[in-house]
N, C-alpha and C positions, 0 to 999 in steps of 0.2 A: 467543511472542506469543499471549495468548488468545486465543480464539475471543469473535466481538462476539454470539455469540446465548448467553450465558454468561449467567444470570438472578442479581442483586441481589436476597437478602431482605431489602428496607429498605422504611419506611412514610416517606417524605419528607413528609408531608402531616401525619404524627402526631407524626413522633420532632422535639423540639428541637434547633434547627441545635447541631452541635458547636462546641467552644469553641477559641479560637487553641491552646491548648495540644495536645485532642486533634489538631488540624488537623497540627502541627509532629510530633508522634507517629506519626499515620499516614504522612505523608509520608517520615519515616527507615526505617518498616519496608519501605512500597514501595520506595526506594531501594536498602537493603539486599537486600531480594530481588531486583529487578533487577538486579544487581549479580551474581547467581550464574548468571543465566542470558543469554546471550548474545541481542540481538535479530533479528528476522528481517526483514529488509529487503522481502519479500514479505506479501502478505495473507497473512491465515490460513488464508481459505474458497480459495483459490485455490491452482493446482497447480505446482508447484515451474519453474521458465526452464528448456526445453532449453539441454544441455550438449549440443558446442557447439550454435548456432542453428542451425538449419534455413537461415538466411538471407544468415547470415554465410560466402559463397563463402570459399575458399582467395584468389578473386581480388580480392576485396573486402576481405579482408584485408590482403591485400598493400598496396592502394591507399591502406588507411587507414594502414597502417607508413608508408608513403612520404612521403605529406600530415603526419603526426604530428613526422617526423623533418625534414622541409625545413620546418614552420614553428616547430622549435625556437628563442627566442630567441637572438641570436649577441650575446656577451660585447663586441664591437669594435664593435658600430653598437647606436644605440637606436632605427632604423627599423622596425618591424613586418615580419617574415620572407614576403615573398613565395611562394609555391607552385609547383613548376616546373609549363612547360607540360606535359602528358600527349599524348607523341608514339603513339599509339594507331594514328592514319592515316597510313601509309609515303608522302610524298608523292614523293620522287626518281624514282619510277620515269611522273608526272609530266611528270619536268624532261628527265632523261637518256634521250631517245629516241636510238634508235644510226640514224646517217647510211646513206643508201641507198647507198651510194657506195665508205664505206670500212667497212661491215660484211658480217660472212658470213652467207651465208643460213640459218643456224643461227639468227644473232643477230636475223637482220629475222624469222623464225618466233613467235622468244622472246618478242619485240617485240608482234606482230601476236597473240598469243593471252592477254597482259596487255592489248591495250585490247581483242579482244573480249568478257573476262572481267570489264574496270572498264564498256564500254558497259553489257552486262547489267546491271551493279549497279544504276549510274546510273538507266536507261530502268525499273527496279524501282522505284528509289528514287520518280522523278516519276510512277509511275503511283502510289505507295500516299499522296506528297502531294496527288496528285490527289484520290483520295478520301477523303481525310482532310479536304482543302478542302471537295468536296461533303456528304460528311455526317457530320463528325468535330463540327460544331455540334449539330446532332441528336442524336447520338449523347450528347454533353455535356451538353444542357438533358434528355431521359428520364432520364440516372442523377442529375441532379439530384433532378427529381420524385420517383423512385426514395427519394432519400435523406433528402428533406427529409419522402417519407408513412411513411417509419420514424423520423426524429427526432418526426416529430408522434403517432405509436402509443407510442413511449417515453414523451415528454410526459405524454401523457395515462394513462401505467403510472403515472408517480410521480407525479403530481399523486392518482391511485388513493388508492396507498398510502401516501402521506402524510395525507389525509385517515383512512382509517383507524387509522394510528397516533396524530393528535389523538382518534378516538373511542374508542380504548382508554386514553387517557392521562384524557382524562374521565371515563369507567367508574372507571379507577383511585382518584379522587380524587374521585368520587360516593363510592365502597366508603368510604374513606378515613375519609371526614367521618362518615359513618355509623355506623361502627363507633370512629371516636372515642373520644366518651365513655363506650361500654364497655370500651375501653382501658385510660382515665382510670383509673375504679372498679376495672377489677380491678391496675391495677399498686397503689393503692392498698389495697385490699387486701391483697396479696401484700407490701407492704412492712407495712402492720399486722402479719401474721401473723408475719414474720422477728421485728419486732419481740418482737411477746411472746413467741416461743421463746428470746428470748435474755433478756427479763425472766424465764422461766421457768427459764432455765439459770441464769442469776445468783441466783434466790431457793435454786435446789436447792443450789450451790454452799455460800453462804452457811449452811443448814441442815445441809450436811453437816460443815461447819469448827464448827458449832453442838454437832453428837453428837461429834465430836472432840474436845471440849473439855471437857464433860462426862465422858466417857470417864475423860480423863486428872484430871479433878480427882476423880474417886469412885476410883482405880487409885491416887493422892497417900493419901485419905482413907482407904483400904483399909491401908495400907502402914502 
């Protein structure tokens, strides 16, 4: 893929558009050349995708084989492939509390340091909704502002430089028109000049088939 700061010597302002023919002409050789070099699915100015991602966990992987594979179509139903549920949260332990009564004090231990282990989580959990509740809004609307005083600094980049690329596309086609008609004159010229060196090749030609001929009729007349 080229490079897009790759500079055209063309006068688009000067040279007469091309004709259907050369259009179809050009068009086979770009094709043919594209044809020999394989394209690059990345910009040009830009630095090649880490190999793997940085992003893409082992676990994240995984999840997406799993999702990839259970919403494979199935050949026997034409219903859209459901996704299983993602058992991620153990809930049994829950469900299965072991009775005071008929477990060992082992088990009521085992018991008793799984819920003060899910308490903790829990009483974690409601203190960071909590603050999440008080100022997770806040928090929300500044990376807003945040985002919307760099979308409007951007804005106002290319709005920049778009303008200045109209003022150079002007310059170009001020120069353009200027330089023109001595264009005009000197391609004229220059095909004048072709011209009579090939009237002048054709007269020399001519005069030399002239002493040729002569030649041969005084080398007759000799003879």
């Amino acid at each position: 893929m080229p490079s897009i700061t790759t500079i055209h010597e063309s006068l688009p302002y000067i040279d007469p558009p091309p004709s259907p023919r050369s259009l179809a002409l050009a068009a086979q050789l770009i094709s043919t050349e594209r044809s020999l070099i394989p394209d690059d699915p990345n910009h040009a100015l830009l630095p090649p995708p880490p190999s793997p991602s940085p992003f893409l966990t082992p676990l994240l992987q995984e999840e997406f084989n799993r999702l990839s594979t259970s919403l494979s179509p199935s050949s026997s139903s034409s219903a859209p492939a459901q996704p299983p549920k993602l058992n991620a949260l153990d809930l049994e332990r829950y469900n299965d509390l072991p009775s005071p009564t008929s477990s060992s004090p082992h088990a009521l231990q085992d018991a008793l340091q799984k819920a003060y282990i899910s308490h903790s989580y829990v009483a974690s959990r409601r203190a960071n909704l909590a603050l999440l509740d008080s100022y997770g809004k806040n928090a929300w609307l500044v990376g807003n502002y945040h985002l919307e005083s760099e979308l409007k600094s951007l804005e106002k980049e290319l709005a920049a430089t778009k303008r200045e690329i109209d003022l150079v596309t002007l310059q170009r086609k001020d120069a353009q028109d200027q330089a023109g008609p001595e264009m005009e004159e000197l391609e004229k010229t220059w095909k004048n000049g072709v011209g009579r060196v090939l009237e002048t090749e054709a007269a020399a030609e001519g005069l030399r088939r002239e002493i040729l001929e002569v030649r041969r009729q005084l080398a007759e007349a000799g003879q």
